[in-house]
N, C-alpha and C positions, 0 to 999 in steps of 0.2 A: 899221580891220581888226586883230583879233590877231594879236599875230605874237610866235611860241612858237619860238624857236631849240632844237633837237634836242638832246634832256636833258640842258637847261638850266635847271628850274623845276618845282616840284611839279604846275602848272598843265599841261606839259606832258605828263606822265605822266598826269595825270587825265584831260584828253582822248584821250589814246592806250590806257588802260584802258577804257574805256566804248567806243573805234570799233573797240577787238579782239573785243570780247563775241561779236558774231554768227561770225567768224571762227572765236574760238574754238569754238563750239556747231558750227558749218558740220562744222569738221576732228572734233571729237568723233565727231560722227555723221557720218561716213564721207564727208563731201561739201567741197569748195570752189567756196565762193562769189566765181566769177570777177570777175565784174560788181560786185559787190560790193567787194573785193579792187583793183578797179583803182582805183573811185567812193574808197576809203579814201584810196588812196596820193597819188589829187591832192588829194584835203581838206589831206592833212598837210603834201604841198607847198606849197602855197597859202596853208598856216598859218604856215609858214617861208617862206619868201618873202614876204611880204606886208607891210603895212604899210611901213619905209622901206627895205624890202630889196626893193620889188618891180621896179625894175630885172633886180636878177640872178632873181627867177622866170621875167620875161621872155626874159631871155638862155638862162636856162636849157630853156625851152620849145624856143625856136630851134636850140639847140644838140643837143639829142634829136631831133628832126625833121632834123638834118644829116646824124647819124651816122647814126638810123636809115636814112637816103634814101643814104647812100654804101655803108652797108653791103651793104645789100640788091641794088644795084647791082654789086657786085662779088660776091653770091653769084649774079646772074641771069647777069655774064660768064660765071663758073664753070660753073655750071649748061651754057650753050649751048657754049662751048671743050672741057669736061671735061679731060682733060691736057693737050692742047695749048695752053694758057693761060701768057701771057708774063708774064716776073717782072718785067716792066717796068709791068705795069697792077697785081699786088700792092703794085710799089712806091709808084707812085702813091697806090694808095688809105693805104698805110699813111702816106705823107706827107700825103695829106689829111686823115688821123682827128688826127693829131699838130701839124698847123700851127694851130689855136684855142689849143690848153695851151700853145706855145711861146711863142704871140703874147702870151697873160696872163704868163708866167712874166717874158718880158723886158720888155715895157713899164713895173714900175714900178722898172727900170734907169733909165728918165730921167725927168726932168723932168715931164712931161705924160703920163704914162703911159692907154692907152685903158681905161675902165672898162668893159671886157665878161666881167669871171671871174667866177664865182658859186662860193658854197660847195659843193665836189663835181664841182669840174671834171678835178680828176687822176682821178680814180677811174671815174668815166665814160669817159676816152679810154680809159686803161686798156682796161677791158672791151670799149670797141669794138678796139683792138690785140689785144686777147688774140683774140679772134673771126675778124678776118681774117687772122691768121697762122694760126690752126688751120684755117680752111678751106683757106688755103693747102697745110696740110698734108695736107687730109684728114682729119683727125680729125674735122671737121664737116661732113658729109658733106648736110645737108639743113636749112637755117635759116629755122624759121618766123616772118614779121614778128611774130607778136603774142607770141609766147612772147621773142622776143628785145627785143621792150617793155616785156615784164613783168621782165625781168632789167636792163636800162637802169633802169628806175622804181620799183625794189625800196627803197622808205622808207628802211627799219631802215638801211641801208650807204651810202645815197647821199653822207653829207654828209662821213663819216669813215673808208670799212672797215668788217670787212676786205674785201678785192678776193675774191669768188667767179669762181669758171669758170663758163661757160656753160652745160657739159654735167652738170655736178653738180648746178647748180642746177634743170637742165628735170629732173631725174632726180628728185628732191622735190618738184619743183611737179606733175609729173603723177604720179608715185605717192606716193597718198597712204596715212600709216604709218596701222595698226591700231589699236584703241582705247586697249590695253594699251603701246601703243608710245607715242602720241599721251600717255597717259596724264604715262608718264614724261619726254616733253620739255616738258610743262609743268612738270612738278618740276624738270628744269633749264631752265627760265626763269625761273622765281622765283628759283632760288639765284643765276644769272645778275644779275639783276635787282637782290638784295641784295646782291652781289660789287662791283657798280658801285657804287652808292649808301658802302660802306665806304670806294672807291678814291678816288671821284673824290670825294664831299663830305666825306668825313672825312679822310682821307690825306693827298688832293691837296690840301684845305684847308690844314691842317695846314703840309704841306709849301710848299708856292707862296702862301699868303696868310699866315699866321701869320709863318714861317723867313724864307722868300728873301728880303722886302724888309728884314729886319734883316741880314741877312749882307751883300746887296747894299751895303747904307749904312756898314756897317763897311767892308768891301774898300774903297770910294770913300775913307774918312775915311783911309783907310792909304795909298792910293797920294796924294793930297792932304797927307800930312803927311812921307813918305819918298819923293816923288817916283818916275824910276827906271820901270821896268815893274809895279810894283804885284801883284808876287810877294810872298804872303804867308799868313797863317795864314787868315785871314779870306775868301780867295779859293778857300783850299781847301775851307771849310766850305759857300760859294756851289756850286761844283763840285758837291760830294755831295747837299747839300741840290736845286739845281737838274735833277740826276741823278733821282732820287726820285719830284720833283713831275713830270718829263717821263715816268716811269713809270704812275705811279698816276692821273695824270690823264686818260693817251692810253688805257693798258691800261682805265679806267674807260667810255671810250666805247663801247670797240672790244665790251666786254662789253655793256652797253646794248644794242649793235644785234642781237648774238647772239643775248640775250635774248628780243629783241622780235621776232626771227625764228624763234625754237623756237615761239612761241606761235601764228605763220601757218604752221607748218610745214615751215620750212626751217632743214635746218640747216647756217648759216652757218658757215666755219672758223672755227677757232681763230685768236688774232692771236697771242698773246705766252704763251711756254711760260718761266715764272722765269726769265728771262735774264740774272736777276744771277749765276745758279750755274751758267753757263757755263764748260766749263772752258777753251776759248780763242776767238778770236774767230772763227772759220768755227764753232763752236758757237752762239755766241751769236747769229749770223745766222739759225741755223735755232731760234731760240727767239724773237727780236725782231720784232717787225711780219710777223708769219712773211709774212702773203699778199701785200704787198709785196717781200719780200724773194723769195721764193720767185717771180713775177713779175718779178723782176728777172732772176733765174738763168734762169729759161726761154726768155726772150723778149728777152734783153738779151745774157748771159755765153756762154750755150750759142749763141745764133743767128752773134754775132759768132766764136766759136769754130770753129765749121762753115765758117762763112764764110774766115777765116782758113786754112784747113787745106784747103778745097776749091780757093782760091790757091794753095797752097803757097809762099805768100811767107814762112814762117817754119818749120822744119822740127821746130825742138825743140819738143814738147808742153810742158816747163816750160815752156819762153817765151811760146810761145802764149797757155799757163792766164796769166800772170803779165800780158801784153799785155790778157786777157780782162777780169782785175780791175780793172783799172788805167780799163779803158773804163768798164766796168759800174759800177763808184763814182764816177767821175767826172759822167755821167748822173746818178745819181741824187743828186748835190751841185747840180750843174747844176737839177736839177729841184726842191730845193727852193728855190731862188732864185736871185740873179745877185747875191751878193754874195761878200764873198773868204773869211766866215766859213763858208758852205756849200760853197764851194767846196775850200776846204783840208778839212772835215770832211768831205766824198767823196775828197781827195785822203789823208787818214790812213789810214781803213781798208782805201783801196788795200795803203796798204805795210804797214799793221798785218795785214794778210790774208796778203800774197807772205810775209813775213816769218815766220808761223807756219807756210806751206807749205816753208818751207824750215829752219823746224828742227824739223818732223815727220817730212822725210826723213831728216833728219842724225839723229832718235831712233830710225827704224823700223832704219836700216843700224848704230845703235850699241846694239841696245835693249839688246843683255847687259851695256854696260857704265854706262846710267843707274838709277839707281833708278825704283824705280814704288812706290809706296806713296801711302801715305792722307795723309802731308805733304807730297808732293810736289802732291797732287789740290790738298789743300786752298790750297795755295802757287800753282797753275795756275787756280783759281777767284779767290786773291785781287790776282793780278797783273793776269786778264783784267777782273777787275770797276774796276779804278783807270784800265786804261787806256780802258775803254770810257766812266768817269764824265770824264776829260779830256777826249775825242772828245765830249763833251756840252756841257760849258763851253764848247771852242771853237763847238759848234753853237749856242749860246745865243745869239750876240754880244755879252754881256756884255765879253768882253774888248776891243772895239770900242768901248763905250764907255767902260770903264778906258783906252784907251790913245790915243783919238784925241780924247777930247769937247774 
């Protein structure tokens, strides 16, 4: 069976150009082809998953069929309760959508870890989380199974981003744009399309296949020949360069699925807005993996935050906000692994974060007596770019292997 990992391969593309064709012609002239649309999306599963990945197809099937069937369940309590619905059965479900990603995240902490995660498993709970906390809220107020299958199954995003909402996404799938509209989102998917292709095989080449394994081999030969922590010239050069390639490589994907989403007629957010020219780091959050991030603050910083203050076990709002970060990066260390290098790197921009919140107050209560000018900006973008390329290094664990192998 062919099995085409998600653009990863000119072959990939090719297949995926020729199963868009009808798609496209559908949306052109004013129509989508549901049926069609759906028939695509399991081909190109099937094509990714297959061959020696088809384990995780499998798993992957089951694990659609979980959330879709918890989901729905907890929109049919809603539905019959209406308000009178206890936070005890949201919570429930919310710990049911969440215990599959947690059980992949920790098992390959040991030994024997269970092989049940497939590519696309954060992004998927995700969406089922983001879903029953807005019903929770209300915001979603009537969930249809098939529409909310067609959002679980949505190709272009499943494997990497960005995280779409629900409601945005039924809002383009059933209103379909104009011709003159349609027109123009295929002119950005092509340049979309080209954006990737520059990122991820030229850049990211460049950067991650050309650079890093030379800087890596120097760093090693320097901490091997001056012993010590293997702090050095070489380590910094790994730093930027690894910095780079985790840029142009990720932003390369996140662009691909954009791409291949404006052409079915959706359009997918934006991931990453120049994050190096950030001028601090609560900036750069709103430029970095935006729909992750922004996912995070939602449904992580803000819900704990509420939570926190509806207690009132903490009175001071700074404290609270500062208690809030401190959660919400810690989760999402946690969540890219169980090791100490993801772990301290949610625990950095915890304090790399409180810490700009708190000498943004001490500049707004002194602002007449700091400067503000274009060297100070350009000095604020080149501080927050080193410490955010550090926060990379330790994410890499390269230092893990500099300092324990």
């Amino acid at each position: 069976m062919i099995n085409l990992q998600p653009y990863s391969s000119p072959s990939y593309f090719i297949f995926l150009l020729l199963g868009l064709l009808p798609i496209i012609i559908g949306l052109y002239n004013g129509k989508r082809l549901k049926i069609y649309e759906t028939i695509f999306s399991l081909v190109f599963l099937v094509l990714t998953f297959g061959g020696d990945h088809w384990e995780q197809g499998v798993t992957l099937i089951g694990y659609i069929i979980y959330q879709l069937v918890l989901t729905m369940v907890y929109a049919n309590y809603r539905h019959k309760t209406g308000k009178a619905n206890k936070t005890s059965a949201f919570v429930i479900a919310v710990v049911l959508a969440i215990i599959p990603l947690a059980i992949v995240k920790a098992t390959p902490a040991f030994s024997h870890g269970l092989k049940i995660g497939f590519l696309g498993i954060s992004y998927l709970t995700f969406k089922t989380v983001q879903v029953i906390m807005e019903m929770r809220d209300g915001t979603i107020k009537n969930l249809d199974w098939k529409m909310y299958l067609h959002f679980l199954l949505f190709f272009p995003t499943i494997s990497s981003g960005p995280i779409d909402r629900y409601r945005r996404f039924k809002d383009d799938y059933e209103n379909l744009p104009d011709r003159d509209a349609y027109i123009n989102d295929l002119s950005k998917a092509v340049h979309y399309l080209f954006q990737g292709f520059l990122y991820k095989y030229i850049l990211g080449y460049i950067f991650g296949t050309l650079l890093l394994p030379q800087v890596a081999h120097l760093a090693m030969q320097q901490r091997s020949a001056f012993s010590g922590l293997g702090l050095s010239w070489p380590l910094l050069g790994y730093m930027y360069v690894y910095s780079m390639y985790l840029f142009f490589d990720f932003a390369g994907y996140s662009v691909f699925a954009i791409g291949i989403s404006y052409f079915m007629g959706i359009r997918t957010p934006q991931n990453f807005n120049r994050p190096f020219q950030a001028h601090n780091i609560k900036d750069f959050w709103n430029r970095w993996h935006m729909t992750l991030s922004f996912w995070f603050r939602d449904f992580i910083f803000m819900r704990f935050t509420f939570w926190i203050m509806k207690k009132r076990w903490i009175k001071n709002r700074v404290r609270i906000s500062q208690l809030a970060y401190l959660v919400n990066f810690l989760v999402m260390g946690f969540w890219h692994g169980l090791t100490w290098y993801y772990i301290v790197y949610g625990l950095f921009h915890a304090a790399a974060i409180i810490i700009n919140d708190i000498w943004l107050r001490f500049k707004k209560k002194h602002q007449d007596k700091i400067p503000s000018n274009k060297f100070t900006e350009y000095l604020s973008i080149f501080i927050t770019f080193n410490v955010i390329c550090f926060s990379f290094l330790i994410f890499s664990g390269f230092l893990n292997k500099l300092w324990f192998r």
